[in-house]
PDB file of N, CA, C and O in Angstrom:
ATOM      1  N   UNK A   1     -57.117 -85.196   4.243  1.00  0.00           N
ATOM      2  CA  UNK A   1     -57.731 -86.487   4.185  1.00  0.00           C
ATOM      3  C   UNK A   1     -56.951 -87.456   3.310  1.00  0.00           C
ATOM      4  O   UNK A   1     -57.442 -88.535   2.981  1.00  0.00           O
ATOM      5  N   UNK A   2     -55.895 -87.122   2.982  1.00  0.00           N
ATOM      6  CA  UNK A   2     -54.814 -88.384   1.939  1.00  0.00           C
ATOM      7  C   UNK A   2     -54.533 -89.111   2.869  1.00  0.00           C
ATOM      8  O   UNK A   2     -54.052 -88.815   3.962  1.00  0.00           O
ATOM      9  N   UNK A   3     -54.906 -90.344   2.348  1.00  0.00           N
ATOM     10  CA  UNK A   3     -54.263 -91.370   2.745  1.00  0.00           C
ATOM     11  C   UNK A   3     -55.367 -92.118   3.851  1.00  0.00           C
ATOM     12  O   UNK A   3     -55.102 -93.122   4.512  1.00  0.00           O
ATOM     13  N   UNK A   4     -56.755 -91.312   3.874  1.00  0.00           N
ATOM     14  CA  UNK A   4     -57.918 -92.008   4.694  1.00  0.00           C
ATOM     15  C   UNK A   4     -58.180 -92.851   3.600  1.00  0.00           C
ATOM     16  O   UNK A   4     -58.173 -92.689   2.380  1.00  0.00           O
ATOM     17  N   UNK A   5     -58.571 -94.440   4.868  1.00  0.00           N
ATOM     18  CA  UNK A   5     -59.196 -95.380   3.576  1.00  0.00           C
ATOM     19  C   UNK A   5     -60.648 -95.449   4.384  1.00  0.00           C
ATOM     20  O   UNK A   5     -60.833 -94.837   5.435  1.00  0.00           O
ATOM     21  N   UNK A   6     -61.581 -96.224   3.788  1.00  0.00           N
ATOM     22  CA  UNK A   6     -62.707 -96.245   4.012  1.00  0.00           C
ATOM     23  C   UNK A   6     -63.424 -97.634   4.310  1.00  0.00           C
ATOM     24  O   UNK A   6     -63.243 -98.347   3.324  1.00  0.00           O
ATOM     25  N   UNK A   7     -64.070 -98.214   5.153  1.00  0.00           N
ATOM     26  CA  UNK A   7     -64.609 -99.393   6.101  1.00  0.00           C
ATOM     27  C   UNK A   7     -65.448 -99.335   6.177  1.00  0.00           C
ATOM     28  O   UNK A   7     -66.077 -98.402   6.677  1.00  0.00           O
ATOM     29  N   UNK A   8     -66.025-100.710   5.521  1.00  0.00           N
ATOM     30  CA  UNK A   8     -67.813-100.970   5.732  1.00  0.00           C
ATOM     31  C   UNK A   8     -67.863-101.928   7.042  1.00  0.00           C
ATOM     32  O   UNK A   8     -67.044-102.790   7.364  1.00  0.00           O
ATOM     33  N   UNK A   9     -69.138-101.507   7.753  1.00  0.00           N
ATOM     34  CA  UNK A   9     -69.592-102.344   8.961  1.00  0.00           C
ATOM     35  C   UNK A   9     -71.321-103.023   7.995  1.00  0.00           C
ATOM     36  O   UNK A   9     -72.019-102.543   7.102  1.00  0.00           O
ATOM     37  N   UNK A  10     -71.370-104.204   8.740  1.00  0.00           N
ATOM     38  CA  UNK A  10     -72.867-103.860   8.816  1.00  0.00           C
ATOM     39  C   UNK A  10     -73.366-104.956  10.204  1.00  0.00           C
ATOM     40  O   UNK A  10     -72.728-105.815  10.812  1.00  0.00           O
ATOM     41  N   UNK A  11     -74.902-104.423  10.357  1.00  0.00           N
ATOM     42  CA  UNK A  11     -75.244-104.775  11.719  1.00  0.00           C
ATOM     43  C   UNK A  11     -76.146-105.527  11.064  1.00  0.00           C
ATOM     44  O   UNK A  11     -76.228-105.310   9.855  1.00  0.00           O
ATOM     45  N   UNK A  12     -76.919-106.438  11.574  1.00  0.00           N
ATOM     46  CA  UNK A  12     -78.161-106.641  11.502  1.00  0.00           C
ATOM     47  C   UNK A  12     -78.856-106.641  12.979  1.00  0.00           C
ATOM     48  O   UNK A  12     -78.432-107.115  14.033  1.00  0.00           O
ATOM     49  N   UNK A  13     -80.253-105.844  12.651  1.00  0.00           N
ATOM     50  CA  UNK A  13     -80.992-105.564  14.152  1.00  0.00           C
ATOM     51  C   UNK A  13     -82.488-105.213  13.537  1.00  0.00           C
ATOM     52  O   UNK A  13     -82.981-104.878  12.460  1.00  0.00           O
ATOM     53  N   UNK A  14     -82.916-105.510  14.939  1.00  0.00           N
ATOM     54  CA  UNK A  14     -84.430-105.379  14.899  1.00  0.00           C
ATOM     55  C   UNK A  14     -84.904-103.724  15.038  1.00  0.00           C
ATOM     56  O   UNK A  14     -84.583-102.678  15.602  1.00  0.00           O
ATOM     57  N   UNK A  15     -85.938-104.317  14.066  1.00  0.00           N
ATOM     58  CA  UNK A  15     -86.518-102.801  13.890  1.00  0.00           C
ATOM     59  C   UNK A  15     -86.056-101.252  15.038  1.00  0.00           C
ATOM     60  O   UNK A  15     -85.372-100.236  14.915  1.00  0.00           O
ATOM     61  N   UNK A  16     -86.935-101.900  16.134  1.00  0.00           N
ATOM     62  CA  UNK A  16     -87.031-100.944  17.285  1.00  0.00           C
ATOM     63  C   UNK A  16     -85.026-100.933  17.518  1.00  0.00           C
ATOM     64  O   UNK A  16     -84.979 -99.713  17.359  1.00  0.00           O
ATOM     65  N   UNK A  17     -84.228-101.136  17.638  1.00  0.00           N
ATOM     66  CA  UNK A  17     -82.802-100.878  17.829  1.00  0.00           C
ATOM     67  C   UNK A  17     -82.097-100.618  16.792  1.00  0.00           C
ATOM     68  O   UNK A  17     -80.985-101.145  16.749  1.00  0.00           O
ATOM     69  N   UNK A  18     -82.533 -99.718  15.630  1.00  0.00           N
ATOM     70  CA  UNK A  18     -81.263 -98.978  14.663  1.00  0.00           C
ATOM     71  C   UNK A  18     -81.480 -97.722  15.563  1.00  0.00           C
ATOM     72  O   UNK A  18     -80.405 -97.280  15.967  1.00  0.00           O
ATOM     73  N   UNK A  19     -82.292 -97.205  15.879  1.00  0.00           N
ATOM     74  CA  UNK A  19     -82.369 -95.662  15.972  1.00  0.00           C
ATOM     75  C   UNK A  19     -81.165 -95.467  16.915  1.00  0.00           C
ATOM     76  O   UNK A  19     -80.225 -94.685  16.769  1.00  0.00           O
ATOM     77  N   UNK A  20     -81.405 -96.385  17.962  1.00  0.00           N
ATOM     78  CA  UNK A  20     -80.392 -96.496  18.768  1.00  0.00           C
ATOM     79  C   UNK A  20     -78.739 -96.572  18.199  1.00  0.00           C
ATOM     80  O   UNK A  20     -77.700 -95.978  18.488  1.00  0.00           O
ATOM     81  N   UNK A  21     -78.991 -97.267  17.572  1.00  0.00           N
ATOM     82  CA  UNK A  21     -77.269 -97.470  17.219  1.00  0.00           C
ATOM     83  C   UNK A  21     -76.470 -96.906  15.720  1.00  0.00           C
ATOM     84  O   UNK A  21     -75.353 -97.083  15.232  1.00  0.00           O
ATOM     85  N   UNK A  22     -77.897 -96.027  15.254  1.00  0.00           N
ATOM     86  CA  UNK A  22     -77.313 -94.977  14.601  1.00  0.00           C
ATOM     87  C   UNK A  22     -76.877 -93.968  15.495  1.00  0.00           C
ATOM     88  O   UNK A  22     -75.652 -93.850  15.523  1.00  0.00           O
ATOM     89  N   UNK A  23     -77.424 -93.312  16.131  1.00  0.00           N
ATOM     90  CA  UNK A  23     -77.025 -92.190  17.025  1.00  0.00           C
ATOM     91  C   UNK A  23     -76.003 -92.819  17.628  1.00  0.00           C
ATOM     92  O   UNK A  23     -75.042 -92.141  17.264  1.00  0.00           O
ATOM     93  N   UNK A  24     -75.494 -93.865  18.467  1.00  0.00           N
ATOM     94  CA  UNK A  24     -74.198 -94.492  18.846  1.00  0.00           C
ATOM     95  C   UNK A  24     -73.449 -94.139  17.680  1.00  0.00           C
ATOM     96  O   UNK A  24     -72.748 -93.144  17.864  1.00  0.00           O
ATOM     97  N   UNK A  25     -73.370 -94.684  16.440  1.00  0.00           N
ATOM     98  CA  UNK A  25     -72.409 -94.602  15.508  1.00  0.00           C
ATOM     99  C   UNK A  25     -72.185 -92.983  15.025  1.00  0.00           C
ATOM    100  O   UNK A  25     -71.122 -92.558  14.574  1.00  0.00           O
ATOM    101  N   UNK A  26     -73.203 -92.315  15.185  1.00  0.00           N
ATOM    102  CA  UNK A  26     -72.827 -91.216  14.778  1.00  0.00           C
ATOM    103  C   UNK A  26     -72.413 -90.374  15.699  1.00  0.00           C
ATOM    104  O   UNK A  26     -72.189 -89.256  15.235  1.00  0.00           O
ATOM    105  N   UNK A  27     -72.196 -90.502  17.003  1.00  0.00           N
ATOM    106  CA  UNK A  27     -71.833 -90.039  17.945  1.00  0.00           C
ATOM    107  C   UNK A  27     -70.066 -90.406  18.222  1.00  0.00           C
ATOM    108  O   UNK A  27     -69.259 -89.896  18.999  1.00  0.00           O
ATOM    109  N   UNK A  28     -69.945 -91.387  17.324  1.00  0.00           N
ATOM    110  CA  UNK A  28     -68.538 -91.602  16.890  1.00  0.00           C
ATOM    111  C   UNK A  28     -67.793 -90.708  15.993  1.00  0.00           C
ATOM    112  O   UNK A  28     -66.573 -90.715  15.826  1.00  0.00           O
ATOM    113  N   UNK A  29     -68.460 -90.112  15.561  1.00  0.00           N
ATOM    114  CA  UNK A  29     -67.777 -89.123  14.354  1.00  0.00           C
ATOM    115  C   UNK A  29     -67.134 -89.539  13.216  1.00  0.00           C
ATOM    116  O   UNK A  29     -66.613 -88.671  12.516  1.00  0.00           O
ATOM    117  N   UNK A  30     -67.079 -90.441  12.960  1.00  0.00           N
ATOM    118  CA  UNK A  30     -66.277 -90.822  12.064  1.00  0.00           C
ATOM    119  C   UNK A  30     -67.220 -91.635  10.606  1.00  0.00           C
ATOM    120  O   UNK A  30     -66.721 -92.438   9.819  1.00  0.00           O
ATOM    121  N   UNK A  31     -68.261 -91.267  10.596  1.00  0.00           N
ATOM    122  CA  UNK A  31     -68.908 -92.234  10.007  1.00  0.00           C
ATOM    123  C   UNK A  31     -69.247 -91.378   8.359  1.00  0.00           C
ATOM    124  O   UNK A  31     -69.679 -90.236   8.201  1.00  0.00           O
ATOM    125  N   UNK A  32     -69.045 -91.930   7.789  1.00  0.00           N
ATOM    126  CA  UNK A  32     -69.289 -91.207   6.059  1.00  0.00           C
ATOM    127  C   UNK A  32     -70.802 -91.639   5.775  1.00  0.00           C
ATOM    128  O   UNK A  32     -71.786 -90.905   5.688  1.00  0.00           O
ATOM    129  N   UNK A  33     -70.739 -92.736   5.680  1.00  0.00           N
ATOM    130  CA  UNK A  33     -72.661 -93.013   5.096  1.00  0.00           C
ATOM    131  C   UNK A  33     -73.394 -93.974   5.785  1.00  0.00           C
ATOM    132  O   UNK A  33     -72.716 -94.846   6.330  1.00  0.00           O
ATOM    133  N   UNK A  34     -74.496 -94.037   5.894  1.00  0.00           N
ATOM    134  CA  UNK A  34     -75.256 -95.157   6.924  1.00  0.00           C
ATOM    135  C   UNK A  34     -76.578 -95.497   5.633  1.00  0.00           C
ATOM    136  O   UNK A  34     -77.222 -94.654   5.009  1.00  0.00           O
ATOM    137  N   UNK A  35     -76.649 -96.708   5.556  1.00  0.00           N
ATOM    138  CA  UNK A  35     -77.450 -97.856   4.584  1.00  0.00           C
ATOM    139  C   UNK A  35     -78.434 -98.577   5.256  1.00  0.00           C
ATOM    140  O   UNK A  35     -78.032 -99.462   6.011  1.00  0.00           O
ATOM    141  N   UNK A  36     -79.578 -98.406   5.155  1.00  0.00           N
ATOM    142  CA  UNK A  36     -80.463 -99.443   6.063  1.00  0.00           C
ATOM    143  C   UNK A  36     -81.347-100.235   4.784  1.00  0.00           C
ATOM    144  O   UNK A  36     -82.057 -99.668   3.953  1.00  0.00           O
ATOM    145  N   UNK A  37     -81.175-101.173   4.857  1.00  0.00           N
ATOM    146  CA  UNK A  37     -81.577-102.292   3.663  1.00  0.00           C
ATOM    147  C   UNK A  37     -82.383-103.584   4.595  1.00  0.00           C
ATOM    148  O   UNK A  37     -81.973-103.974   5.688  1.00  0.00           O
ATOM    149  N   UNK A  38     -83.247-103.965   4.092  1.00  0.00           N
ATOM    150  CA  UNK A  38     -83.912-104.571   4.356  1.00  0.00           C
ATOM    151  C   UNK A  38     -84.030-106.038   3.871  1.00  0.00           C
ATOM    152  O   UNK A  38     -84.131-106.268   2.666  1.00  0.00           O
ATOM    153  N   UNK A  39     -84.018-107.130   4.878  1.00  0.00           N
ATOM    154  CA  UNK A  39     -83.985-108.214   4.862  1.00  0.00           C
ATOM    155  C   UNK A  39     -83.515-109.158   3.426  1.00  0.00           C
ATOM    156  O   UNK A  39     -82.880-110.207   3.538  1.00  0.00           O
ATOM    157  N   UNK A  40     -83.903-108.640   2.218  1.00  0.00           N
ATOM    158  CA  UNK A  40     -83.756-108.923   0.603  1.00  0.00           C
ATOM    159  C   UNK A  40     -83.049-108.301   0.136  1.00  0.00           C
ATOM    160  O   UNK A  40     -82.809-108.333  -1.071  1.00  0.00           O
ATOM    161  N   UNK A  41     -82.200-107.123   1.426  1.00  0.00           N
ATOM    162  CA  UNK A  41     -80.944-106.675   0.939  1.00  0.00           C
ATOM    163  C   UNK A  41     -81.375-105.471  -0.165  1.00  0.00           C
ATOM    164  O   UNK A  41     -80.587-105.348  -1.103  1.00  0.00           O
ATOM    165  N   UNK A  42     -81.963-105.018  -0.157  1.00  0.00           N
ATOM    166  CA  UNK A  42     -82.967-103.955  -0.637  1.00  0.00           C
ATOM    167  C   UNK A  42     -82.899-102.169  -0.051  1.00  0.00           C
ATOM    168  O   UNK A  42     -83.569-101.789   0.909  1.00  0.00           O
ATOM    169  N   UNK A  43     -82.258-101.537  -0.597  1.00  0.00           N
ATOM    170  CA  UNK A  43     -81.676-100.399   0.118  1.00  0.00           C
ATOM    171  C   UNK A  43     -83.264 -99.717   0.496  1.00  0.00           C
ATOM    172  O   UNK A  43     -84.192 -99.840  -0.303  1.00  0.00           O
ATOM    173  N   UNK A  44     -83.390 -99.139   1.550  1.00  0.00           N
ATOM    174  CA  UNK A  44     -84.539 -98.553   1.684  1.00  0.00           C
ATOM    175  C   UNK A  44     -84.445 -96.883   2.346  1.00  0.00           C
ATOM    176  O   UNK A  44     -85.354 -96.076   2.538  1.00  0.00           O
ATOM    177  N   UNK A  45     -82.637 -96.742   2.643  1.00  0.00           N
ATOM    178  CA  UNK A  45     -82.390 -95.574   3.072  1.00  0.00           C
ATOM    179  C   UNK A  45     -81.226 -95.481   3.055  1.00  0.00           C
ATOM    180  O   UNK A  45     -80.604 -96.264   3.772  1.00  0.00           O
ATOM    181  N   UNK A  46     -80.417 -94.422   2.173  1.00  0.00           N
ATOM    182  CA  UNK A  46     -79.353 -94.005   2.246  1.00  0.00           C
ATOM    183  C   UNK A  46     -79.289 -92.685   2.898  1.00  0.00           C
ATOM    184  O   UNK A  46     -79.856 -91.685   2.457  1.00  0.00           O
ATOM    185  N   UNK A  47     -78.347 -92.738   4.304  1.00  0.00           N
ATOM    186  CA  UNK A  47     -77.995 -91.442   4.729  1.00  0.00           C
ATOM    187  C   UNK A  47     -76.583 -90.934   4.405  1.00  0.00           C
ATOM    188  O   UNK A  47     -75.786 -91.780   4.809  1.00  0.00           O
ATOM    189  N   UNK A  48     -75.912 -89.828   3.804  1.00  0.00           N
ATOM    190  CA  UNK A  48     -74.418 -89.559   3.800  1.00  0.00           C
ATOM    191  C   UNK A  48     -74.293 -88.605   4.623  1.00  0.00           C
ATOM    192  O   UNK A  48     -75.085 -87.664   4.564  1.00  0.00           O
ATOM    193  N   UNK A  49     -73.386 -88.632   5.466  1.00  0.00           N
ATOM    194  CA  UNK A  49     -73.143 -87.458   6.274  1.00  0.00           C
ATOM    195  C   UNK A  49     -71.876 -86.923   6.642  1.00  0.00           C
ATOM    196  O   UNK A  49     -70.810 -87.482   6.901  1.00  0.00           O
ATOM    197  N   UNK A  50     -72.155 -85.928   6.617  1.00  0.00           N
ATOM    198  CA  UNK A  50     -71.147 -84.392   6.222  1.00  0.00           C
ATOM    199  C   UNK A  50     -70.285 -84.100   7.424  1.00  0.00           C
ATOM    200  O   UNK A  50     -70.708 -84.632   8.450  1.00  0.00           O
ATOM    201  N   UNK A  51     -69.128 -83.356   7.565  1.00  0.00           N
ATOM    202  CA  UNK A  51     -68.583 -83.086   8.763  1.00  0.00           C
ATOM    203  C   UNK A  51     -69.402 -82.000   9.739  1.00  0.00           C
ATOM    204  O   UNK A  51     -69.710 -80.992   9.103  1.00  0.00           O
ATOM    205  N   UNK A  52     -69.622 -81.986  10.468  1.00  0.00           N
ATOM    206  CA  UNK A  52     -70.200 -81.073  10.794  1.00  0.00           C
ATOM    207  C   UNK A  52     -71.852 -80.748  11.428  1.00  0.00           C
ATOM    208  O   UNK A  52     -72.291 -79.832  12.124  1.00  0.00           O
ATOM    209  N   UNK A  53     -72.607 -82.196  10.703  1.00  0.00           N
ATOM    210  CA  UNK A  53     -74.193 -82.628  10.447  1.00  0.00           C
ATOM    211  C   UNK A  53     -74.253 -83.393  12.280  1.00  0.00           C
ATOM    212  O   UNK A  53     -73.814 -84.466  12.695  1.00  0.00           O
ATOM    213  N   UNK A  54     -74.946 -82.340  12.949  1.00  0.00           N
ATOM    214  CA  UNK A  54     -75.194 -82.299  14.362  1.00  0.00           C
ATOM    215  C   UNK A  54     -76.540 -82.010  14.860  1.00  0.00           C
ATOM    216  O   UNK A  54     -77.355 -81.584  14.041  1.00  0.00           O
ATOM    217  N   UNK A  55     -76.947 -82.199  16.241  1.00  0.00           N
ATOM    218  CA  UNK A  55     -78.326 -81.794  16.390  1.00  0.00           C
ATOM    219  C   UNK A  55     -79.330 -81.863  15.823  1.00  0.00           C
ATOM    220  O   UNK A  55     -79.751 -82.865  15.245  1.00  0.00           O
ATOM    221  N   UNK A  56     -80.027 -80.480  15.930  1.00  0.00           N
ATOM    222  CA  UNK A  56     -81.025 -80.759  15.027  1.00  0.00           C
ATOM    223  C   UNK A  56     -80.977 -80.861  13.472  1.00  0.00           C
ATOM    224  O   UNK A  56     -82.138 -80.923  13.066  1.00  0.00           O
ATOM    225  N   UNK A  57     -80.299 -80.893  12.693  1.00  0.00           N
ATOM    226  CA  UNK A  57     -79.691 -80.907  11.403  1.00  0.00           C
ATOM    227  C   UNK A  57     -80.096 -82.481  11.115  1.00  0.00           C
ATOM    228  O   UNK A  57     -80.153 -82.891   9.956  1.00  0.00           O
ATOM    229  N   UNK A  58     -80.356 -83.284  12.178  1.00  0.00           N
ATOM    230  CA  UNK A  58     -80.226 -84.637  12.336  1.00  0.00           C
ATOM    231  C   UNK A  58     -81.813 -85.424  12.352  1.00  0.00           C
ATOM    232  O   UNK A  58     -82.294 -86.430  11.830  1.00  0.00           O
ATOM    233  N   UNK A  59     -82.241 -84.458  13.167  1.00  0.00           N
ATOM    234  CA  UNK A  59     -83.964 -84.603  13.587  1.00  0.00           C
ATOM    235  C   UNK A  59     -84.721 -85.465  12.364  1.00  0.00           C
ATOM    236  O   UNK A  59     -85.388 -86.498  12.416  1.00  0.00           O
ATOM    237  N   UNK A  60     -84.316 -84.563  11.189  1.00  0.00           N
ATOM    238  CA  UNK A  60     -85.282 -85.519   9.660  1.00  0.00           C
ATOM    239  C   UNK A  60     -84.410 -86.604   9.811  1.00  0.00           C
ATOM    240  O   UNK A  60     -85.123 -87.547   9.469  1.00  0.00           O
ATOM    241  N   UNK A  61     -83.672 -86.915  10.011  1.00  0.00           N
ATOM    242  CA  UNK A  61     -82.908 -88.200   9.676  1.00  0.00           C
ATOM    243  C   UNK A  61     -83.547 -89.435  10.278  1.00  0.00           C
ATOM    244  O   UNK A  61     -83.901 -90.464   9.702  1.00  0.00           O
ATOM    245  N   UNK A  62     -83.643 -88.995  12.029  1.00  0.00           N
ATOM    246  CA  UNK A  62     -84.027 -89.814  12.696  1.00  0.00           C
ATOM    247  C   UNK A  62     -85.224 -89.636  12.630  1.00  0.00           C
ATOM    248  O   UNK A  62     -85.780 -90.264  13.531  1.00  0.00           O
ATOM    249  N   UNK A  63     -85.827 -89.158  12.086  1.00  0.00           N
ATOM    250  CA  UNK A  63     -87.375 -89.042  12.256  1.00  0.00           C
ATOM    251  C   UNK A  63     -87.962 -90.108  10.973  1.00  0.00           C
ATOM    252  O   UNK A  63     -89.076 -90.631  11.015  1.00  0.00           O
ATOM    253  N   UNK A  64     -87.109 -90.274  10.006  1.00  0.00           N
ATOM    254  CA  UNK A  64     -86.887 -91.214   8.840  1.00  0.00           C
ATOM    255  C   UNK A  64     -87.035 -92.646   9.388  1.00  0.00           C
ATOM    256  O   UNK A  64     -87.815 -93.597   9.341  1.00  0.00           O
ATOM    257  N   UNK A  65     -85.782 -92.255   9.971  1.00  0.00           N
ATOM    258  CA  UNK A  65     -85.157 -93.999  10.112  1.00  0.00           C
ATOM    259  C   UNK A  65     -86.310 -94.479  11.425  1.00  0.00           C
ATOM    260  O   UNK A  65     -86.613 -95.666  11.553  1.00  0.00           O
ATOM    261  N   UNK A  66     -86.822 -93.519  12.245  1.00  0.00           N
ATOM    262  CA  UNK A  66     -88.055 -93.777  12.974  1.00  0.00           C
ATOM    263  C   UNK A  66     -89.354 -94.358  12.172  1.00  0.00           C
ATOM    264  O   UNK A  66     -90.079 -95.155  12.768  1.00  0.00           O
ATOM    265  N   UNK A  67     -89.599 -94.052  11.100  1.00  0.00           N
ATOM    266  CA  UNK A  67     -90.544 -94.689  10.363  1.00  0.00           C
ATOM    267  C   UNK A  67     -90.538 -95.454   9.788  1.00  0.00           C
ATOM    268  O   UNK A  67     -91.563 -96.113   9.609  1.00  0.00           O
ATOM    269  N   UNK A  68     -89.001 -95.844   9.023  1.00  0.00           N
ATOM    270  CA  UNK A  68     -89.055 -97.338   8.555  1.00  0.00           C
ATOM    271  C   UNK A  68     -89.310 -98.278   9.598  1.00  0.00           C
ATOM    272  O   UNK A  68     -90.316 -98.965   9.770  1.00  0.00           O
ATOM    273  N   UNK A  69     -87.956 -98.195  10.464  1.00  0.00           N
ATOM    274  CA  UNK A  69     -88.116 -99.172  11.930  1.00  0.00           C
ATOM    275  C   UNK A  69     -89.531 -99.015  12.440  1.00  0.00           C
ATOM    276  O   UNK A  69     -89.676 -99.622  13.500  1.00  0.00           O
ATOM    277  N   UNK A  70     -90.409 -98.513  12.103  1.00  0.00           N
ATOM    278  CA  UNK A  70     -92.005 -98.673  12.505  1.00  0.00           C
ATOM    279  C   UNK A  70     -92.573-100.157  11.900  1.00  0.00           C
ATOM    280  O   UNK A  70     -92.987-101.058  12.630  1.00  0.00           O
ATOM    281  N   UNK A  71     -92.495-100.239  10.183  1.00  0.00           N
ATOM    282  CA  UNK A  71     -92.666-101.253   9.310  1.00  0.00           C
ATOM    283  C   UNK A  71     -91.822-101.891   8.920  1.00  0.00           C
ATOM    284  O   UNK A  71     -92.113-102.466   7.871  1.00  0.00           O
ATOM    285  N   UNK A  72     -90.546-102.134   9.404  1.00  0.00           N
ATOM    286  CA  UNK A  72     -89.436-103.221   9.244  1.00  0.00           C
ATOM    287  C   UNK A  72     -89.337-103.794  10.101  1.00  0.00           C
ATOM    288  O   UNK A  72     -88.705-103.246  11.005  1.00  0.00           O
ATOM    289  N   UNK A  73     -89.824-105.091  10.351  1.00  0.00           N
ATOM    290  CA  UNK A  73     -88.657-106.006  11.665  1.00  0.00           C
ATOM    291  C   UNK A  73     -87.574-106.298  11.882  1.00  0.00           C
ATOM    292  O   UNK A  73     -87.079-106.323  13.009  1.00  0.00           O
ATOM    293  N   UNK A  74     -87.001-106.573  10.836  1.00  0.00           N
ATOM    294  CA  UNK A  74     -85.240-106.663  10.415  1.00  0.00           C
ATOM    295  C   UNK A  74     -84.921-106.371   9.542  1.00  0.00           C
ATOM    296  O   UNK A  74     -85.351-106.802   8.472  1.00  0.00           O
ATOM    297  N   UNK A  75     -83.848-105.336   9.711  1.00  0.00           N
ATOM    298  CA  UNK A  75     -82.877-104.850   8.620  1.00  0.00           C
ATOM    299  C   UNK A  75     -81.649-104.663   8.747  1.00  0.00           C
ATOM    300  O   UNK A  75     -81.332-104.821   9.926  1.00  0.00           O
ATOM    301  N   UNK A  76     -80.727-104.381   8.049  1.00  0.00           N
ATOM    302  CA  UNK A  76     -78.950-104.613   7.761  1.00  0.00           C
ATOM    303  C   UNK A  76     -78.841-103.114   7.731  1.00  0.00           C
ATOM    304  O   UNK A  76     -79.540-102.394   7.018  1.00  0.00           O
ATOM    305  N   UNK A  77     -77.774-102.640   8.681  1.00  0.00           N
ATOM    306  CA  UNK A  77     -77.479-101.750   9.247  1.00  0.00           C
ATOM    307  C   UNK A  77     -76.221-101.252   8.666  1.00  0.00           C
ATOM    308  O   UNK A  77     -75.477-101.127   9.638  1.00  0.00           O
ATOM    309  N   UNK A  78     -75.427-100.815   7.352  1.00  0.00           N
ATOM    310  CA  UNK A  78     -73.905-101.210   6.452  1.00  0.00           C
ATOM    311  C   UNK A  78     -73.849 -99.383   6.809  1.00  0.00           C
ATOM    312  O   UNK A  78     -74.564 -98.393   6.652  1.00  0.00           O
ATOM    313  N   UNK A  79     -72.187 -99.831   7.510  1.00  0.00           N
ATOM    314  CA  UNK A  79     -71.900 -98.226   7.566  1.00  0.00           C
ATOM    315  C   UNK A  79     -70.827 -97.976   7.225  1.00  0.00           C
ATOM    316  O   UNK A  79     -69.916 -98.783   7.411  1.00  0.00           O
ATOM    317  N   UNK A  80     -70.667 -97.009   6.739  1.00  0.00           N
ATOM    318  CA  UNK A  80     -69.118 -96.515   6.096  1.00  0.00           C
ATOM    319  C   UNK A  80     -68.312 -95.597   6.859  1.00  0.00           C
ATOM    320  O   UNK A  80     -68.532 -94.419   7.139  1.00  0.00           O
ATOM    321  N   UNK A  81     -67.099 -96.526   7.217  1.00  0.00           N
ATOM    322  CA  UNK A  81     -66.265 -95.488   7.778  1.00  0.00           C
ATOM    323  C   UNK A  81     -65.298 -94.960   7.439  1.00  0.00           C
ATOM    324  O   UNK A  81     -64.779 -95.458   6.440  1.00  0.00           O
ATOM    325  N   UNK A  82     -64.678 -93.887   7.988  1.00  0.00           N
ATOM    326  CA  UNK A  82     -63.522 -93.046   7.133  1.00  0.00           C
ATOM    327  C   UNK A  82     -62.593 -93.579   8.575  1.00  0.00           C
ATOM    328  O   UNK A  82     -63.041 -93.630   9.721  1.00  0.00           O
ATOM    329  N   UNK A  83     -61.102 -93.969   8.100  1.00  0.00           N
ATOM    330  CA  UNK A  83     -60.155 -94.506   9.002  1.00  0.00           C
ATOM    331  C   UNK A  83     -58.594 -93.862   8.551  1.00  0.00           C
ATOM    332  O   UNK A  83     -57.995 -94.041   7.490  1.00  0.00           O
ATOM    333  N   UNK A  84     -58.236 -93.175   9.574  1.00  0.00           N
ATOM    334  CA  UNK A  84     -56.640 -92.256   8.723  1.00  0.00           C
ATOM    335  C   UNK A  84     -55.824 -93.436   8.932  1.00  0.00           C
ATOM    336  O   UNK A  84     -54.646 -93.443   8.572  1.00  0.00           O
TER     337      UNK A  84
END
């Protein structure tokens, strides 16, 4: 991993569409941490994820980020990527 640098994204989206585009992003593989902060910029979920963190390993995650996006309408979507 020398010489990987590291890249923040962030999205902003409505509630009902992170779940979605976490699993997109993490289906990229490449992703180190996912941040869902809320409108005041207010962290309300830090996920870090590991090489390897697949399937069901994943289930609490999304089952998480399923419940904020229940009581959030909009939130900032900041993801970290690892880039060789």
């Amino acid at each position: 991993m020398d010489g990987d640098r590291t890249r923040t994204e962030e999205f902003k989206l409505e509630g009902g569409k992170v779940l979605d585009k976490i699993k997109e992003l993490i289906h990229q593989g490449n992703i180190r941490r996912i941040t869902l902060k809320n409108e005041e910029g207010k962290t309300l979920i830090e996920i870090p994820l590991t090489l390897g963190l697949v399937g069901a390993a994943l289930l609490p995650v999304f089952a998480a980020v399923g419940a904020i996006a229940a009581v959030v309408t909009r939130m900032t979507l900041v993801v970290e990527k690892t880039e060789p």
